[in-house]
N, C-alpha and C positions, 0 to 999 in steps of 0.2 A: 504494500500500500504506500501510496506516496504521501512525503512529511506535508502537502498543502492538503492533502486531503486528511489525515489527522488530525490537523490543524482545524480544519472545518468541523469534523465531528466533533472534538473536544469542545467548541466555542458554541454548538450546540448542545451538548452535555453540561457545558458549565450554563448555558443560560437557563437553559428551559427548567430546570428544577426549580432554582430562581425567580423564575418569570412568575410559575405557578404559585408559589409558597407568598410571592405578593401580592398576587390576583384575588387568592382570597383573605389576606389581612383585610387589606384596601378594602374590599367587600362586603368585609362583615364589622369591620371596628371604625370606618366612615361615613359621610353620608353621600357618597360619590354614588351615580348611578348612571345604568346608560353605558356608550362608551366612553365615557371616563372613568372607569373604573378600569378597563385594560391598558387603554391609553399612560396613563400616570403609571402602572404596574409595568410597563416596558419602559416608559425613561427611567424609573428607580434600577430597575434591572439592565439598564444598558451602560446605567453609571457603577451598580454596583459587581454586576459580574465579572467575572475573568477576562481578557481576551489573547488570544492564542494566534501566533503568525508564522508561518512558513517562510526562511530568506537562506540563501546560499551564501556560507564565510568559506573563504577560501576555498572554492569549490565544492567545498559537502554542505548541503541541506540539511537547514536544523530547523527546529522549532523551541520559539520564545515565547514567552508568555507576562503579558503586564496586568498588575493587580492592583487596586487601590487601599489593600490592605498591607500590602509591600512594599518595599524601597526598588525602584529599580527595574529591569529588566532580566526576567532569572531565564537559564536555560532551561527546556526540556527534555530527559533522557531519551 
């Protein structure tokens, strides 16, 4: 499997749990309805989620990943 397409799953693995687990706070502990209530549960989850990126260092393919709960830019094995 190639590291962009990793890169892909993983950024949908890290979001969608995410996305879900705010969808319904927002849901049930606001008085947001309609679509605003998905709407705001994807910019919180676009801000809070992981994101995962396929780039080629010195000719091998890695995958990086930037977190807002981390300092920095960390590898992925």
């Amino acid at each position: 499997m190639k590291k962009s397409t990793k890169a892909l799953l993983y950024n949908f693995l890290g979001f969608a749990p995410v996305f879900m687990l705010f969808y319904y706070i927002i849901g049930e502990f606001t008085n947001l309805s309609g679509w605003m209530v998905p709407l705001t549960a994807f910019v919180v989850t676009t801000i809070i989620a992981p994101k995962f990126q396929a780039g080629k260092i010195q000719g091998e393919e890695k995958i990086f990943m930037r977190w807002l709960f981390i300092k920095g830019v960390k590898e992925i094995k």
